[in-house]
C-alpha positions as CSV (number, residue, x, y, z in Angstrom):
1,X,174.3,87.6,70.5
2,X,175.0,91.1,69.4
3,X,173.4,91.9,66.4
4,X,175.5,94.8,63.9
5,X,173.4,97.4,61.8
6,X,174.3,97.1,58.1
7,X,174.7,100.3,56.2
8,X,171.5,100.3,54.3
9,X,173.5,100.9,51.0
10,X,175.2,97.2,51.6
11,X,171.0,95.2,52.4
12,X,170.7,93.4,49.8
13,X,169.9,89.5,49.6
14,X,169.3,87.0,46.8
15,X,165.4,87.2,45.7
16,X,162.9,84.6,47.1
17,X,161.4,82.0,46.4
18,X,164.1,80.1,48.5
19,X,163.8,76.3,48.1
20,X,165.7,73.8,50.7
21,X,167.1,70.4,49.8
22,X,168.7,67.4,51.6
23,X,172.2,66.9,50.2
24,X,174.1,63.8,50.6
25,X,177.6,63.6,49.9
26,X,179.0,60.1,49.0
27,X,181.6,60.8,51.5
28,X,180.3,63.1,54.1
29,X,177.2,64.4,56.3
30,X,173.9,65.4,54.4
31,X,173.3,68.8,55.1
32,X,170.3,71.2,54.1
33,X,171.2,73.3,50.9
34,X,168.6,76.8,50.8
35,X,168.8,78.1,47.2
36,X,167.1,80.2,44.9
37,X,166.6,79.2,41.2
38,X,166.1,81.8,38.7
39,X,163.3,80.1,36.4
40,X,166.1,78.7,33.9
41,X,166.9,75.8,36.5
42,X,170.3,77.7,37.6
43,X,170.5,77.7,41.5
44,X,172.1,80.3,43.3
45,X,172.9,79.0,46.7
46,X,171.7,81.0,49.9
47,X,173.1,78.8,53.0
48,X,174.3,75.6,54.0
49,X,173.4,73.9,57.5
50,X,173.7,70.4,59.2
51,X,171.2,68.2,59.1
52,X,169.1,67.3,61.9
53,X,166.0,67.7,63.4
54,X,166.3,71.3,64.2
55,X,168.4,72.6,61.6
56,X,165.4,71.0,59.8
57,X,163.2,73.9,61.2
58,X,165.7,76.4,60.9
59,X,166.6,75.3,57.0
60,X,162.5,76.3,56.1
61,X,162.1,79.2,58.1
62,X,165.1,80.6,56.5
63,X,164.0,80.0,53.0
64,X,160.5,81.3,53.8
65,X,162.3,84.7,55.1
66,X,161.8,86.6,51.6
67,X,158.2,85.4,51.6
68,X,157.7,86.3,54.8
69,X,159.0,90.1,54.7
70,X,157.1,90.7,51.8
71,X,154.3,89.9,53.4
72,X,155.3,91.8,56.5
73,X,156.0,94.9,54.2
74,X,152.3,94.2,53.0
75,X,150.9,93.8,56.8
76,X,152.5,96.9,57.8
77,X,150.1,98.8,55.7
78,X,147.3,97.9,57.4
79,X,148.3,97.7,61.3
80,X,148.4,101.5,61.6
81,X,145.5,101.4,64.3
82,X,147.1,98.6,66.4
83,X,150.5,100.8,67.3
84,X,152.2,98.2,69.1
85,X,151.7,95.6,66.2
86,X,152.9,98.3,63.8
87,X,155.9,98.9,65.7
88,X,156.7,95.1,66.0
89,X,156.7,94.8,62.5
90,X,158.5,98.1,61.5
91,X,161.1,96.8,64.1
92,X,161.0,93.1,62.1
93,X,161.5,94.8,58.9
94,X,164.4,96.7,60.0
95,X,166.0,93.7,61.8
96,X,165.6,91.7,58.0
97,X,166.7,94.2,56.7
98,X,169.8,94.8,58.4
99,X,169.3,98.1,59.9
C-alpha cells in the first residue's frame, strides 16, 4: 500500500473522543459505526466498517487514534535521550498526521 502525503494545510480530523457502536439494520449486515459526539448528544460520524471479529479490533483502535496521538505528542517530549524512540514517534506523528 502506498501511502500519499497530505498538504499539511488540508490535516485536519474530527476531535476525539471517538466512540464505536454495533449497528444493526433491520434489513442488512451490522457494521461498526466510529463517531464522535459533541457533549449535546449530536454524533458526528468518523467511519463505518463490517462487522466481524477483526474489524472488531480495527473499529477500537481507530477510535482510540485521537487519544493515542495526543498522548504520543505528549511522549515525544520526554524521549529526547532515547533517539531512536524519538524518531519513531516523530515518524508516527507525521504518518497521523498526514505528512
Amino acid at each position: 500500500m502506498t501511502q500519499t502525503s497530505i498538504p499539511e494545510k488540508a490535516v485536519s480530523y474530527t476531535p476525539g473522543p471517538w466512540d464505536v457502536q454495533v449497528r444493526q439494520p433491520i434489513d442488512g449486515d451490522a457494521f461498526f459505526d466510529i463517531y464522535q459526539t459533541d457533549g449535546h448528544g449530536n454524533e458526528s460520524a468518523v467511519a463505518c466498517i463490517g462487522a466481524d471479529a477483526e474489524t472488531a479490533a480495527n473499529a477500537c483502535l481507530i477510535a482510540a487514534a485521537p487519544d493515542l496521538l495526543a498522548a504520543l505528542k505528549e511522549a515525544v517530549k520526554y524521549t529526547h535521550t532515547t533517539q531512536w524512540l524519538h524518531t519513531a514517534c516523530d515518524a508516527a506523528i507525521a504518518r497521523a498526521e498526514g505528512r
